[in-house]
MOPAC internal coordinates of N, CA, C and O (Angstrom, degrees):
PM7 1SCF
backbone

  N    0.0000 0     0.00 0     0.00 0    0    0    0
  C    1.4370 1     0.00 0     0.00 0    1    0    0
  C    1.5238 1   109.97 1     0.00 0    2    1    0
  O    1.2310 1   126.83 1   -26.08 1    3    2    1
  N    1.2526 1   104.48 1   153.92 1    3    2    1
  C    1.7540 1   107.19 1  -174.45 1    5    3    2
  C    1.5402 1    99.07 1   -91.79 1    6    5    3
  O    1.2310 1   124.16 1   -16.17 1    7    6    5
  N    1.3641 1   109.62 1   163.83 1    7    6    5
  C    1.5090 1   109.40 1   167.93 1    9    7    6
  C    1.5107 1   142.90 1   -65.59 1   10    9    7
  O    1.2310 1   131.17 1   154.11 1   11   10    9
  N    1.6451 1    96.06 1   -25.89 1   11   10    9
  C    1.3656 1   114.66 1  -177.28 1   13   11   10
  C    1.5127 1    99.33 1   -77.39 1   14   13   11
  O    1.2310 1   108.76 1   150.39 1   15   14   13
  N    1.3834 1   138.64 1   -29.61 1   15   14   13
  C    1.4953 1   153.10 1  -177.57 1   17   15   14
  C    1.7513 1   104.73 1   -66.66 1   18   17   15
  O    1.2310 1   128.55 1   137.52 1   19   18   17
  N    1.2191 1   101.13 1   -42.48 1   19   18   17
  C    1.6035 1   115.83 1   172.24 1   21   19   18
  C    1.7713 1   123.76 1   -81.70 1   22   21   19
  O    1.2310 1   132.51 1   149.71 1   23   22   21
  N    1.2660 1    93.43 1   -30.29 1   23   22   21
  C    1.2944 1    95.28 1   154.88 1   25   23   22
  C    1.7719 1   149.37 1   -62.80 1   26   25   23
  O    1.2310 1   123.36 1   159.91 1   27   26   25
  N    1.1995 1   111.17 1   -20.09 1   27   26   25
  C    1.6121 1   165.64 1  -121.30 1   29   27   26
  C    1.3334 1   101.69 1  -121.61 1   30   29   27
  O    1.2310 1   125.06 1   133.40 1   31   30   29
  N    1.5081 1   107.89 1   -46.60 1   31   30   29
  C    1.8046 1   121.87 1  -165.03 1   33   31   30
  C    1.6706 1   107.37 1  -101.16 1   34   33   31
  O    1.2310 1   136.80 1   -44.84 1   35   34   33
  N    1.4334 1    85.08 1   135.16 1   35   34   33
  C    1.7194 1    92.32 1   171.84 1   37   35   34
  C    1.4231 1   106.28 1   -52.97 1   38   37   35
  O    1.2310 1   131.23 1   -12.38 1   39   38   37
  N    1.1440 1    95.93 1   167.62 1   39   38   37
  C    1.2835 1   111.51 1  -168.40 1   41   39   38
  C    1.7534 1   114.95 1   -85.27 1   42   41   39
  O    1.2310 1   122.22 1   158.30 1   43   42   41
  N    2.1146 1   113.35 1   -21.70 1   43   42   41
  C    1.5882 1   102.55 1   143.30 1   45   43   42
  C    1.8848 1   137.83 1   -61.91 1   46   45   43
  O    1.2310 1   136.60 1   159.50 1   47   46   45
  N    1.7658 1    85.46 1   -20.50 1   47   46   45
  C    1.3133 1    86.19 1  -176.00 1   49   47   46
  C    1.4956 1   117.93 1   -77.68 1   50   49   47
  O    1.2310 1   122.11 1   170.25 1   51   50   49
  N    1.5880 1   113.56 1    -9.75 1   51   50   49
  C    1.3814 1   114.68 1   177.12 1   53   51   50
  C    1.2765 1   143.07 1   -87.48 1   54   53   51
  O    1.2310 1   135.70 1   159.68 1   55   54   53
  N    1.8810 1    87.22 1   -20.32 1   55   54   53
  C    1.1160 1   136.12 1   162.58 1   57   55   54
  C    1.7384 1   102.84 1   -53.05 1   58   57   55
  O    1.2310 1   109.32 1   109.71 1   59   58   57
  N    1.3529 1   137.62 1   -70.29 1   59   58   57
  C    0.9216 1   139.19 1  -167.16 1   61   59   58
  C    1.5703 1   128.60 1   -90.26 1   62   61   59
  O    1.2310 1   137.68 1   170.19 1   63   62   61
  N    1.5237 1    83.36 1    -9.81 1   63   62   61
  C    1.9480 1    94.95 1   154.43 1   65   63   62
  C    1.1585 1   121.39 1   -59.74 1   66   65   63
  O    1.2310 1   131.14 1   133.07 1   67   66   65
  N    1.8969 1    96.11 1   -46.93 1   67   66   65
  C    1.7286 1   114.44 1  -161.52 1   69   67   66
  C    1.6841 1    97.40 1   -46.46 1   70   69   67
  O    1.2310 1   128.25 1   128.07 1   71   70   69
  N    1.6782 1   101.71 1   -51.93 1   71   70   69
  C    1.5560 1   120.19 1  -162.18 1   73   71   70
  C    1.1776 1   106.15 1   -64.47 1   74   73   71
  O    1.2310 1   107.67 1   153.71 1   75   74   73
  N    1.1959 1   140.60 1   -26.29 1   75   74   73
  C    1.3903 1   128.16 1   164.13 1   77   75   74
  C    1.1760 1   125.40 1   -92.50 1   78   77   75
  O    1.2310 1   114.30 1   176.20 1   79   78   77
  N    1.4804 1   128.39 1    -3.80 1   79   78   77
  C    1.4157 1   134.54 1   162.46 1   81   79   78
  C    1.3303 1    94.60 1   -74.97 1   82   81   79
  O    1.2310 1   103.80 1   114.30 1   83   82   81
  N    1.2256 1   147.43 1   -65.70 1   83   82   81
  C    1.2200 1   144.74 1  -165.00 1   85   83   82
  C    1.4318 1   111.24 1   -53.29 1   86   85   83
  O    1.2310 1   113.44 1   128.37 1   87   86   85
  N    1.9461 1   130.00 1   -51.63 1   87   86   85
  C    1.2009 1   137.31 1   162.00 1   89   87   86
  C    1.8844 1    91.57 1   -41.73 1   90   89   87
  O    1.2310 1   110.78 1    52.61 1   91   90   89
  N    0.7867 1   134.94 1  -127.39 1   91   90   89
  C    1.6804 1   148.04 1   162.65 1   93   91   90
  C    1.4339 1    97.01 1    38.66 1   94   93   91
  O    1.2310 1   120.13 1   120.92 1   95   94   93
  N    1.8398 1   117.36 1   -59.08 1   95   94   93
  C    1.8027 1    99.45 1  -168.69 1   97   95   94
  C    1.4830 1    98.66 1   -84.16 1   98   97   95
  O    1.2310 1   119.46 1   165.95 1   99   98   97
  N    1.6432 1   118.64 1   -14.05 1   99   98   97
  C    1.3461 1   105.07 1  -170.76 1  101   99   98
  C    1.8288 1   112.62 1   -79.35 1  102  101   99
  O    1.2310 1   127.76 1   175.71 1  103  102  101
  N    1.6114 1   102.66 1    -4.29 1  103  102  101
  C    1.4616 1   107.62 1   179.13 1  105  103  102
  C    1.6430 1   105.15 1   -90.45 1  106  105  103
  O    1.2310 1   127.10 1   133.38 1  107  106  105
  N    1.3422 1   103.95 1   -46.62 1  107  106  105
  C    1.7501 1   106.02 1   167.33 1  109  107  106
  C    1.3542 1   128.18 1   -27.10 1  110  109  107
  O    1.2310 1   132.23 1   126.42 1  111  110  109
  N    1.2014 1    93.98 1   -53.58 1  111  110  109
  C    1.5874 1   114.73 1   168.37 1  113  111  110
  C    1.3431 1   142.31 1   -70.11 1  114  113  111
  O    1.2310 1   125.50 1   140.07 1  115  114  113
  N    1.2167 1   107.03 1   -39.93 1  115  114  113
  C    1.6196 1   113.75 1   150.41 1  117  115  114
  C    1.5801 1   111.47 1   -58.00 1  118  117  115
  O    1.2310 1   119.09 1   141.69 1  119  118  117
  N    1.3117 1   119.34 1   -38.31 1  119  118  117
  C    1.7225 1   125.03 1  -157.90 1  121  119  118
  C    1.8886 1    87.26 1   -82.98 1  122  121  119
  O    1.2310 1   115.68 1   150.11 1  123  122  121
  N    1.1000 1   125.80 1   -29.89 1  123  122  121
  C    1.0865 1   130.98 1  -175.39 1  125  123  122
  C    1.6189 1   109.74 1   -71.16 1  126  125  123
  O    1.2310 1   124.31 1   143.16 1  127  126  125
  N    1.1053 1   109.33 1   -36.84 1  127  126  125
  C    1.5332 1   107.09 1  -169.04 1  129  127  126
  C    1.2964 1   106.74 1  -105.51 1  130  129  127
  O    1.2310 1   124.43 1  -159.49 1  131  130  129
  N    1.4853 1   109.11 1    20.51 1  131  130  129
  C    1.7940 1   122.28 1  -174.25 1  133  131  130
  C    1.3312 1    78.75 1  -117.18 1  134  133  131
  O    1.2310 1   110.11 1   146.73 1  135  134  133
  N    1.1114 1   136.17 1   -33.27 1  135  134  133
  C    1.8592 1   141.30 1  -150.20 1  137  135  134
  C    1.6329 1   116.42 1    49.10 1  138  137  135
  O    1.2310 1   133.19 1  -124.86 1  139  138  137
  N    1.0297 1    92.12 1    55.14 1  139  138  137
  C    1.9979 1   125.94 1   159.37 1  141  139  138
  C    1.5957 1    90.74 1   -74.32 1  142  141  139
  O    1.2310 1   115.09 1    91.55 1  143  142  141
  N    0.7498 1   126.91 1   -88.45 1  143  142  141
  C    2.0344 1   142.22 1  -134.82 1  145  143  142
  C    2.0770 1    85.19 1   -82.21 1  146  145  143
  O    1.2310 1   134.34 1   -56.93 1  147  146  145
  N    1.4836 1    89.87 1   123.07 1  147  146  145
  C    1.3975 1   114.66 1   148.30 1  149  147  146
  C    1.2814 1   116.35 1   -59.53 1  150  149  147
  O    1.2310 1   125.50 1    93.21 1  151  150  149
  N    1.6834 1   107.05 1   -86.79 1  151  150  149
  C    1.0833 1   151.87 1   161.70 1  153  151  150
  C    1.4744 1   116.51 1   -27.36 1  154  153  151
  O    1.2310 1   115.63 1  -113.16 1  155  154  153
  N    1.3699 1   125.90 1    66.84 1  155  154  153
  C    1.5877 1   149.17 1   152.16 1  157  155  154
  C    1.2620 1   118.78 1   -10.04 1  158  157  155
  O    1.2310 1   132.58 1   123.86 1  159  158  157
  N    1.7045 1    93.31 1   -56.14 1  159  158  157
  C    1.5344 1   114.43 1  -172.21 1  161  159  158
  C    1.1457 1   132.18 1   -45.04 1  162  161  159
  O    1.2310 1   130.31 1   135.12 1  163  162  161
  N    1.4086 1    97.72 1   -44.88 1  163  162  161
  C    1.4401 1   122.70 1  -146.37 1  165  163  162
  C    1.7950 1    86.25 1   -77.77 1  166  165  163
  O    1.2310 1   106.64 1   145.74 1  167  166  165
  N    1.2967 1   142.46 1   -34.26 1  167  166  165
  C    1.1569 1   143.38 1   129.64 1  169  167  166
  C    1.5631 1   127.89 1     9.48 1  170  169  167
  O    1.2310 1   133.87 1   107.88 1  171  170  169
  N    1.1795 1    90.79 1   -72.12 1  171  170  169
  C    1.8353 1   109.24 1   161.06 1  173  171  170
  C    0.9004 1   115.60 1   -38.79 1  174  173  171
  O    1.2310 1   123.50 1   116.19 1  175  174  173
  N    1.6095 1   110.89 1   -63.81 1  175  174  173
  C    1.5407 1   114.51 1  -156.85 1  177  175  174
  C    1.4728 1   122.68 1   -59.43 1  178  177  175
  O    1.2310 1   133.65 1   138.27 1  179  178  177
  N    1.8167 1    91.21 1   -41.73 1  179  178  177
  C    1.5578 1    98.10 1  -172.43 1  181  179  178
  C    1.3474 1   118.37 1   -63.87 1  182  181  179
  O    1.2310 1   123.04 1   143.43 1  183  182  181
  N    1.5754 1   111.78 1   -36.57 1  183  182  181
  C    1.2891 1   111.95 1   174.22 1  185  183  182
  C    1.6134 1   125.09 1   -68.68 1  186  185  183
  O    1.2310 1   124.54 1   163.24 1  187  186  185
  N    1.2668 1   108.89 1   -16.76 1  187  186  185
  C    1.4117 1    97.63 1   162.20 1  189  187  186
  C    1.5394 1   133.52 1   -66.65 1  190  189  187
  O    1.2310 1   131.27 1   139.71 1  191  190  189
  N    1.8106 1    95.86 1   -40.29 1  191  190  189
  C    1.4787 1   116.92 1   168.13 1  193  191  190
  C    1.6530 1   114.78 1   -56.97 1  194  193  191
  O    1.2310 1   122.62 1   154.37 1  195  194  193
  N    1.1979 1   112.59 1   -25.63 1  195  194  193
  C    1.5832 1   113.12 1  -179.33 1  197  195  194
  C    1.6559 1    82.64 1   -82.20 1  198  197  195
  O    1.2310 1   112.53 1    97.96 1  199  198  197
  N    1.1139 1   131.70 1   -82.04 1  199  198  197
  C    1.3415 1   121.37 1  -164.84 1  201  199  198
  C    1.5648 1   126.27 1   -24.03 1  202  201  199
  O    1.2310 1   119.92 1   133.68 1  203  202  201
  N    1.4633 1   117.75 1   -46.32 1  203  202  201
  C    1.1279 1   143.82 1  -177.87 1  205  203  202
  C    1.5475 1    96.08 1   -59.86 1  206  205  203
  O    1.2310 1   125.25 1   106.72 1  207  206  205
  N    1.2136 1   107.52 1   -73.28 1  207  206  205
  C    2.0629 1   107.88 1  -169.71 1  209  207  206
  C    1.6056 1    85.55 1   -48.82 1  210  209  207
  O    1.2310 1   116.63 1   107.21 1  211  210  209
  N    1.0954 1   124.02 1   -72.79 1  211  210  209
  C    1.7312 1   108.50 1  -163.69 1  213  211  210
  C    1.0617 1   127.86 1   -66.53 1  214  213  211
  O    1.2310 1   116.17 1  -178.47 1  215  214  213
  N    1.5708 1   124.88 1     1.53 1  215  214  213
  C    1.3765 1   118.66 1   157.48 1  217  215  214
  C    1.6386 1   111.08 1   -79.81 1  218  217  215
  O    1.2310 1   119.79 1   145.22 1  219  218  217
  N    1.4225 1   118.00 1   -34.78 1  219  218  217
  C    1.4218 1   154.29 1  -172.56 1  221  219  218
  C    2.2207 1    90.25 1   -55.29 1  222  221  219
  O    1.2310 1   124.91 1   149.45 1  223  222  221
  N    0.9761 1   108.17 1   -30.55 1  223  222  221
  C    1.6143 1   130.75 1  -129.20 1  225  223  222
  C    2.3119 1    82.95 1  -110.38 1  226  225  223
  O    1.2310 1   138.43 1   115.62 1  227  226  225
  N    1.2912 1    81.88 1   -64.38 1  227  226  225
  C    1.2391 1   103.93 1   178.11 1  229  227  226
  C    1.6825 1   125.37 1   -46.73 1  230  229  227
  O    1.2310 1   134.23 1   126.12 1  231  230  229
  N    1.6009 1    90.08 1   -53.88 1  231  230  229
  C    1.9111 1   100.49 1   179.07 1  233  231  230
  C    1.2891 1    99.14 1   -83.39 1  234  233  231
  O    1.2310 1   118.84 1  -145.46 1  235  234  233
  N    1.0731 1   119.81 1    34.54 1  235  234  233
  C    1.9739 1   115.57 1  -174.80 1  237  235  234
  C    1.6149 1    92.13 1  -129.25 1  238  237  235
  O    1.2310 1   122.31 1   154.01 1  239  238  237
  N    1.4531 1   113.19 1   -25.99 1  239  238  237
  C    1.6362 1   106.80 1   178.30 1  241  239  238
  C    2.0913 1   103.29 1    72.00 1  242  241  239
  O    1.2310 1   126.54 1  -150.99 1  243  242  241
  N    1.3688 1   105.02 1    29.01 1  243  242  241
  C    1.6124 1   115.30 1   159.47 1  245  243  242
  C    1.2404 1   141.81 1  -122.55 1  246  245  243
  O    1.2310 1   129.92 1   -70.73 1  247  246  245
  N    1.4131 1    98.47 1   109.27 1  247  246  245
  C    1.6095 1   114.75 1  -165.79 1  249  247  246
  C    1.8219 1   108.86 1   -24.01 1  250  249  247
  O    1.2310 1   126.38 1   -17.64 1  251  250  249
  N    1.2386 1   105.33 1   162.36 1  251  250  249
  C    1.3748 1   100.79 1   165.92 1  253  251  250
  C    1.3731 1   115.63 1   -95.06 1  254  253  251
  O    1.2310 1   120.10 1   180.00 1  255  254  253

């Protein structure tokens, strides 16, 4: 997701992005250490997107 897209969302709705990006890398990761997941990357991504909502999260001055 881009930042300006994250910017955009109430602040429950970011809330419950966060929570399913986090469910999502925590499934990556299990599937990873099962050796399900090709795709490494896709790893990356999410964690940037978690970064993003909580910086997003951050300049809003709302608790997590």
């Amino acid at each position: 997701m881009k930042a300006k897209e994250l910017k955009n969302k109430t602040p429950d709705e970011l809330k419950q992005l966060l929570k399913e990006k986090r469910e999502k890398l925590y499934q990556f990761k299990v599937d990873l250490s099962a050796g399900k997941v090709k795709d490494i990357r896709e790893i990356r991504l999410i964690k940037k997107d978690i970064a993003r909502i909580l910086t997003i999260l951050k300049e809003k001055n709302i608790k997590i």
